[in-house]
C-alpha positions, 0 to 999 in steps of 0.5 A: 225307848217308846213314851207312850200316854192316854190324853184327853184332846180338843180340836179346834172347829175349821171356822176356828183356825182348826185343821180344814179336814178330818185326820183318820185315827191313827196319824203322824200328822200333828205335832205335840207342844208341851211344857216341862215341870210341875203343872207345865211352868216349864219351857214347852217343845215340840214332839214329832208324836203318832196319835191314835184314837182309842175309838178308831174314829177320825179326829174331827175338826170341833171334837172335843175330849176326844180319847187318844193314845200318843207315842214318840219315840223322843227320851226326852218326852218322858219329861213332858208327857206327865198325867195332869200334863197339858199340850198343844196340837199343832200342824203349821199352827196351833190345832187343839189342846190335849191333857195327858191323863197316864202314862201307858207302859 
């Protein structure tokens, strides 16, 4: 099963420990960091995700509310990838925050 989610992300700026190069719009190379439970409260997990830009623009270090659509293909993330649901963008290091905002079916 593929969970699919619409979510709002923010990258950090270079100069801010962000990514020290732009990423093209559709890319595997972040990680997706999110918590379990109501509001997140829960243990957070990583999920190897695909990311794509709805725009079809490049994730720019410093975007912020940048529109994406995520998909993994790990079960367990139906658990963790909620509407309201806050993660971490991670690539060796925390890159950015995201806010999942629905479900795609």
């Amino acid at each position: 099963m593929t969970v699919r989610a619409k979510a709002l992300i923010t990258l950090l700026a270079s100069d801010q420990g962000g990514l020290p190069h732009e990423l093209p719009f559709r890319t595997q190379s972040l990680v997706i960091c999110a918590c379990a439970g109501e509001y997140g409260s829960g243990p957070s997990r990583p999920f190897q995700a695909a990311i794509t830009s709805d725009d079809e623009e490049p994730l720019i270090p410093g975007d912020r509310l940048h529109v994406v659509t995520i998909a993994t293909t790990d079960d367990d993330a139906v658990d963790y990838l909620r509407p309201g649901g806050r993660f971490r963008l991670w690539c060796g290091h925390d890159v950015g925050t995201g806010i999942v905002s629905r479900r795609v079916i």
